[in-house]
C-alpha positions as CSV (number, residue, x, y, z in Angstrom):
1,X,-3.0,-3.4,-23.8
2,X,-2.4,-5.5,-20.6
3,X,0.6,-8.0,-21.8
4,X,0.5,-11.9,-20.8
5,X,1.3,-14.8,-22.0
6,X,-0.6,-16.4,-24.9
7,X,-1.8,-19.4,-23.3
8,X,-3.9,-18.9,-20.8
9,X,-1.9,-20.4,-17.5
10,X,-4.0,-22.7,-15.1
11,X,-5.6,-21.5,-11.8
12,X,-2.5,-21.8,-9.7
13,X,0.1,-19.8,-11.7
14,X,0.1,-16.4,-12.5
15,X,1.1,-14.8,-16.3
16,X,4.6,-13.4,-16.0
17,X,5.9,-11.4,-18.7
18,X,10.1,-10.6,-18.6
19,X,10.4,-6.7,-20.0
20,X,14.1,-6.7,-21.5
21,X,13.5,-3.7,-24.2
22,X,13.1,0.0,-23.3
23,X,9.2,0.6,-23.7
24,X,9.4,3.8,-21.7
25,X,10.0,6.8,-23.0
26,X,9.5,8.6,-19.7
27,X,13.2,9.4,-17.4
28,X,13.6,8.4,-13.9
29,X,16.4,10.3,-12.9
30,X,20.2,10.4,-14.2
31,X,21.1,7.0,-14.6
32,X,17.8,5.4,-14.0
33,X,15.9,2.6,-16.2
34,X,12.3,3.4,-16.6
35,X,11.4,-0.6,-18.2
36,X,9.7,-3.2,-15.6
37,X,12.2,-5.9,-15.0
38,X,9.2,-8.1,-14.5
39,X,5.3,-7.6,-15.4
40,X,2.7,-10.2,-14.0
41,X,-0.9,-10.8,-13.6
42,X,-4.0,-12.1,-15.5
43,X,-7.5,-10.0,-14.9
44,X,-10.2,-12.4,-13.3
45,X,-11.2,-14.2,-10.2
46,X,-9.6,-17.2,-9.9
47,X,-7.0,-18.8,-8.1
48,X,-4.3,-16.6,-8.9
49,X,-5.9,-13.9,-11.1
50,X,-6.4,-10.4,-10.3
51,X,-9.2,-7.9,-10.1
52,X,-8.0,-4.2,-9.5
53,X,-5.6,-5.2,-7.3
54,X,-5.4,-2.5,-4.5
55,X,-2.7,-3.4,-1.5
56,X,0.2,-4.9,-1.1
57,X,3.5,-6.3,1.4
58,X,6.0,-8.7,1.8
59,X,6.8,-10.7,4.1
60,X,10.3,-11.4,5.9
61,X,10.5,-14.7,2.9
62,X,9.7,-11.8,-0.4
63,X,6.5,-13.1,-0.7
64,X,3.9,-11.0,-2.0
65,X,0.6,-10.7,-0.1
66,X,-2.4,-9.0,-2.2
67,X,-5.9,-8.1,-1.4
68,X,-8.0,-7.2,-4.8
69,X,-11.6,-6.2,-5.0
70,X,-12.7,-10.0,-4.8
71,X,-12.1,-9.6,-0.7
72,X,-9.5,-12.4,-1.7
73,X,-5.8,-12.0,0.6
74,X,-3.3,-14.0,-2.3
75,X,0.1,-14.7,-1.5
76,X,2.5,-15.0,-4.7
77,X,6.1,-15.7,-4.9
78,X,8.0,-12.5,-5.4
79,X,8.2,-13.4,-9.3
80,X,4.0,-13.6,-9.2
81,X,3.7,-17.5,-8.5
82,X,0.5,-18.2,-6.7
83,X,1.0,-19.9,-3.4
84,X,-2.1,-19.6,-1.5
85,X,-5.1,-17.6,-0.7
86,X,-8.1,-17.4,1.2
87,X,-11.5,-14.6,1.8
88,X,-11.9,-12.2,4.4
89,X,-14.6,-13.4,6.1
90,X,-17.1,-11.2,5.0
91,X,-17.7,-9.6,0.9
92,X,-17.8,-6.4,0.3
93,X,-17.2,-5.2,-3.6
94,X,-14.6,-2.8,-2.1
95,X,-12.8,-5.0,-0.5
96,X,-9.9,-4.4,2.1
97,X,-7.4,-0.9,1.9
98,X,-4.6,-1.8,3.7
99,X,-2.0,-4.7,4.0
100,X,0.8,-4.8,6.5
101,X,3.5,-7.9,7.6
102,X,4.4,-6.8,11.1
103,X,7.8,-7.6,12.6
104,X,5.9,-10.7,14.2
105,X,5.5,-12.3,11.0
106,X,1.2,-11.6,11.6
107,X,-0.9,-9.7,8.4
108,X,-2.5,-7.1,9.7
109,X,-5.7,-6.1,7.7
110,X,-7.3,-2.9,7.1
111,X,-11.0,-4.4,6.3
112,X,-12.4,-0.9,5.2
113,X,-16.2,-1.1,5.2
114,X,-16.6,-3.7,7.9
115,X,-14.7,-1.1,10.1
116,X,-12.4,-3.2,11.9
117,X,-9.2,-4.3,11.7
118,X,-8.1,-8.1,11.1
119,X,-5.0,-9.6,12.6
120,X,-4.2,-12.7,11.1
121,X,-1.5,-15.3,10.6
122,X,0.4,-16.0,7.4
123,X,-1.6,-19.0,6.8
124,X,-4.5,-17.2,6.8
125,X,-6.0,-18.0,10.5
126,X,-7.7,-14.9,12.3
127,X,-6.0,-14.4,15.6
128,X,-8.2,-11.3,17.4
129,X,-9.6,-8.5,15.1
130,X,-9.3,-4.6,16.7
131,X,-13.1,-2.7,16.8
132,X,-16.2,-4.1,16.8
133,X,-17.7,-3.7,13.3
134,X,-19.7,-0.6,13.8
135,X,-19.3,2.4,12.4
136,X,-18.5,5.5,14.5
137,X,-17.0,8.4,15.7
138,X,-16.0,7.5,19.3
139,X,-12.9,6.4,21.0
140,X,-12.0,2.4,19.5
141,X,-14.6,2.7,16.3
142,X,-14.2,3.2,13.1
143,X,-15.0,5.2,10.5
144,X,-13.2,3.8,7.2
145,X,-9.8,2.5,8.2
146,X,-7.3,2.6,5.7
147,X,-4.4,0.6,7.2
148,X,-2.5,-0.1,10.3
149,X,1.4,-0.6,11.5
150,X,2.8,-1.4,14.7
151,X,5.8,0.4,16.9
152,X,8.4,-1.6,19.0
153,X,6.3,-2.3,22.1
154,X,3.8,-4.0,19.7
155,X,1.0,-0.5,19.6
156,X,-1.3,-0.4,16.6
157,X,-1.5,2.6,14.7
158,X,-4.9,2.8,12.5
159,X,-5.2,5.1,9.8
160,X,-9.1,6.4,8.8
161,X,-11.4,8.4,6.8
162,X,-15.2,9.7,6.6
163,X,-15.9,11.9,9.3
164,X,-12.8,11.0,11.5
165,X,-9.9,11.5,9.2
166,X,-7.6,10.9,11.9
167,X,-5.0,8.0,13.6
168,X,-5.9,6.1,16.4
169,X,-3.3,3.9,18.6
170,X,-4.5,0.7,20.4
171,X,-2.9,-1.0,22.6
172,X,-1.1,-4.8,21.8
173,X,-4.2,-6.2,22.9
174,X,-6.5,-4.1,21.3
175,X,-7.4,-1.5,23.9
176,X,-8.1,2.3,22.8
177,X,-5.1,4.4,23.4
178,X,-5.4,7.7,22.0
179,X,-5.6,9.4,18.5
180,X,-4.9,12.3,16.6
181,X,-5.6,14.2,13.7
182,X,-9.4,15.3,12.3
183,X,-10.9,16.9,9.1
184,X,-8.8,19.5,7.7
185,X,-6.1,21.6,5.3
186,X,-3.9,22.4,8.5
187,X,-0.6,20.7,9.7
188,X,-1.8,17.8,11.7
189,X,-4.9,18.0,10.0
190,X,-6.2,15.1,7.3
191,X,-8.1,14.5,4.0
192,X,-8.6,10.6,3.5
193,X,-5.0,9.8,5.3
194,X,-4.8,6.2,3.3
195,X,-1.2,4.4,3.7
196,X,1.4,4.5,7.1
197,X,5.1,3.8,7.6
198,X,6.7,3.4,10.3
199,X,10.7,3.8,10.2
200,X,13.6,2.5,12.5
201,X,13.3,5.6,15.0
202,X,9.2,5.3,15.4
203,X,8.8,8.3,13.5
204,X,4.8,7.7,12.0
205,X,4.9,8.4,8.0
206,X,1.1,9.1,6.5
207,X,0.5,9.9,3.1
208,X,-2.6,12.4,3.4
209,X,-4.0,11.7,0.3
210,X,-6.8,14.2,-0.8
211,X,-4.0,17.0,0.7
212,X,-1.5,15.7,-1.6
213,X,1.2,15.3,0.6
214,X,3.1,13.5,3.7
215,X,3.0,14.2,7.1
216,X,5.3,12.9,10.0
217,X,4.4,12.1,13.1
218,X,6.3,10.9,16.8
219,X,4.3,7.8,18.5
220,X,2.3,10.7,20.5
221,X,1.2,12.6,17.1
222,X,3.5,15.2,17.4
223,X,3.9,16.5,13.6
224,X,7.7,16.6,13.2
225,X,7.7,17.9,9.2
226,X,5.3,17.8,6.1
227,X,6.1,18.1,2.5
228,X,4.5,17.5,-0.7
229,X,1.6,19.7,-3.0
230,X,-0.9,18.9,-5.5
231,X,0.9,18.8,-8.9
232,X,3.2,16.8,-11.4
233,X,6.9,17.8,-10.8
234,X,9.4,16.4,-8.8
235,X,8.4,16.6,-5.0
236,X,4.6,17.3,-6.0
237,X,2.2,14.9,-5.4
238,X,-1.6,13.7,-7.2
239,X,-3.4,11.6,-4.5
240,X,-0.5,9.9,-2.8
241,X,-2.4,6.3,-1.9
242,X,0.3,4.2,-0.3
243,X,3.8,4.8,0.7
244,X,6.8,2.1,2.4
245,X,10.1,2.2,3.0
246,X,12.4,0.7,1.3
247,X,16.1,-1.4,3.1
248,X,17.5,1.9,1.4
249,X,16.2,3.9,3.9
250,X,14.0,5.8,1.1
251,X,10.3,6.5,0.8
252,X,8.5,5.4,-2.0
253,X,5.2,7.0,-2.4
254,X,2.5,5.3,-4.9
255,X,0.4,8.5,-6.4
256,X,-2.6,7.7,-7.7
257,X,-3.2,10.8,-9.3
258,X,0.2,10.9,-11.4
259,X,0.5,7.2,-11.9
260,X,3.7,7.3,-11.0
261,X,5.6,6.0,-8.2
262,X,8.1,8.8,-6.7
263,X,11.4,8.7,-4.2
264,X,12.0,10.7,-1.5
265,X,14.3,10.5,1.3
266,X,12.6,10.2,4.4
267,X,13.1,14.1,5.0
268,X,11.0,14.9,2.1
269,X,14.1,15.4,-0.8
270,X,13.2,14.0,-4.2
271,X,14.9,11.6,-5.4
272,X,13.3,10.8,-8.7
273,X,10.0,9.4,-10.5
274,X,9.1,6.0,-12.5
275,X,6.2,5.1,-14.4
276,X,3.0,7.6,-16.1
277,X,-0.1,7.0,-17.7
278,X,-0.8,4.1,-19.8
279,X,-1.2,0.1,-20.6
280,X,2.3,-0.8,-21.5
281,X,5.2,-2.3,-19.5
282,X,6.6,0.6,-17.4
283,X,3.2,2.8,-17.8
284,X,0.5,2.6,-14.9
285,X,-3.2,3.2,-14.6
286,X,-4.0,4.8,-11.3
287,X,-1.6,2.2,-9.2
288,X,-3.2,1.8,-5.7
289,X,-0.3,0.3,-3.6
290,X,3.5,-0.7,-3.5
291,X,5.4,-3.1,-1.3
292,X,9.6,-3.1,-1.6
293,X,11.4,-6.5,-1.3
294,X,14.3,-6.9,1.0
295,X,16.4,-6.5,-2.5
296,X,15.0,-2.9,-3.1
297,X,13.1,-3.5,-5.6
298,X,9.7,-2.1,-5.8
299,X,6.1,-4.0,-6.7
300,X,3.9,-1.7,-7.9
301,X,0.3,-2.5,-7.6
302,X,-1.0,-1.4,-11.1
303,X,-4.6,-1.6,-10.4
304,X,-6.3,-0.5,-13.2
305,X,-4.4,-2.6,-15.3
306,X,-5.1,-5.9,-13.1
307,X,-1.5,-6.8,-12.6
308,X,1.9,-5.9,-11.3
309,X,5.3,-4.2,-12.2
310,X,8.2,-4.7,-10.6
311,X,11.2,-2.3,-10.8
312,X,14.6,-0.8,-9.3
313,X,14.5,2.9,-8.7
């Protein structure tokens, strides 16, 4: 059962639950806590409320921008305070895949199924948008983009599925670069690539979902290592759906599969595991996304279970 608060808050502020008792029975790691030190959300469509919740980030301030199925974009206070929202501008029951706060303090938006990505700013205005809304194969379309980062000399790097399964870079002002990638089991290859991170040296991190592991890539797509296998144990992976890295200088990977979240460091060694199947505080029901505060500690997007669980690993 989802936990809130008996009385049912008003539009503009989110349930919050503090977890302070071990609920978990499932280890992290030596040393490691597997209880929530926060649980948050109410399920619905309001001001505030969530439905199936399915990307996250934070900006340079720890506040917590989420896109749910509702094509809303909320922004809450890093304890789960609503602040403001506002609606892509088109619907779409799927709704956006991607999230990213760029180190120029825009959201950049991964708008799935209108194949395109939006650049916004933190109040919510559009600023330009990269593609034109059609669905393609070609050089600057888009088959289902996933999500989208940017290197140092402001490139966009664009994640996608469907027929393409592959990255495509565009220049800062939106011009076709070049891409990588295409359908396949092979190194370099992809199966619905959904979540990228992009660390200190440029090195391009992709969690290949449907191949159930993560790939590394140089700004030119040259695959520099790969890790990661379809299974439960430490270092396996069940449809690994978002991934960020953390002021630690670790990965966290968000599996959907597992509904866990595990951590590596960013060579692929793992570090250890939080969270597995279930409705209570510390459990997770196929989590979508994760965003980690400049505190390192991690938000996980518990989708199925229309809220959010926030944790030190």
């Amino acid at each position: 059962m989802n936990r809130r608060s008996r009385a049912r808050p008003g539009p503009h502020i989110a349930a919050v639950v503090m977890v302070v008792a071990a609920a978990s029975a499932f280890g992290c790691g030596a040393g490691e806590r597997s209880t929530p030190d926060l649980v948050w959300g109410i399920h619905g469509t309001k001001p505030g409320w969530l439905h199936k919740p399915r990307v996250a980030a934070f900006d340079d301030r720890d506040e917590l921008y989420l896109a749910d199925l509702t094509d809303r974009i909320q922004v809450f206070s890093r304890d789960g305070r609503y602040i403001r929202g506002w609606r892509t501008p088109d619907f779409n029951v799927d709704g956006p895949s991607g999230l990213t706060i760029d180190r120029l303090g825009r959201l950049l938006v991964a708008d799935t199924h209108f194949y395109r990505v939006l650049v916004y700013s933190q109040a919510g205005e559009i600023l330009f948008q990269i593609g034109d809304g059609v669905q393609g194969t070609t050089p600057g379309r888009f088959g289902y983009p996933t999500d989208v980062v940017i290197d140092r000399a402001g490139n966009f790097y664009v994640s996608e599925y469907g027929e393409n399964d592959r990255i495509q870079v565009f220049s800062p002002e939106g011009e076709w670069l070049r891409q990588w990638g295409g359908h396949g089991y092979e190194p370099g290859e992809f199966l619905r690539p959904r979540a990228l991170a992009m660390d200190e040296n440029e090195q391009l991190y992709v969690a290949d979902s449907c191949n159930h592991r993560i790939q590394v890539f140089d700004t030119e797509g040259k695959l520099l290592r790969l890790w990661g296998s379809r299974g439960a144990e430490p270092g396996q992976m069940s449809y690994p759906y978002d991934l960020a890295i953390g002021p630690d200088r670790m990965l966290y990977v968000c599996e959907y599969g597992n509904h866990r979240v595990q951590k590596f460091t960013l060579d692929g060694r793992p570090m250890g595991t939080w969270g597995h199947s279930g409705r209570g505080p510390g459990e997770l029901n196929n989590p979508w996304a994760l965003a980690v505060d400049s505190g390192g500690e991690v938000s996980v997007i518990d989708s199925n279970n229309h809220r959010v669980q926030r944790f030190r690993m």
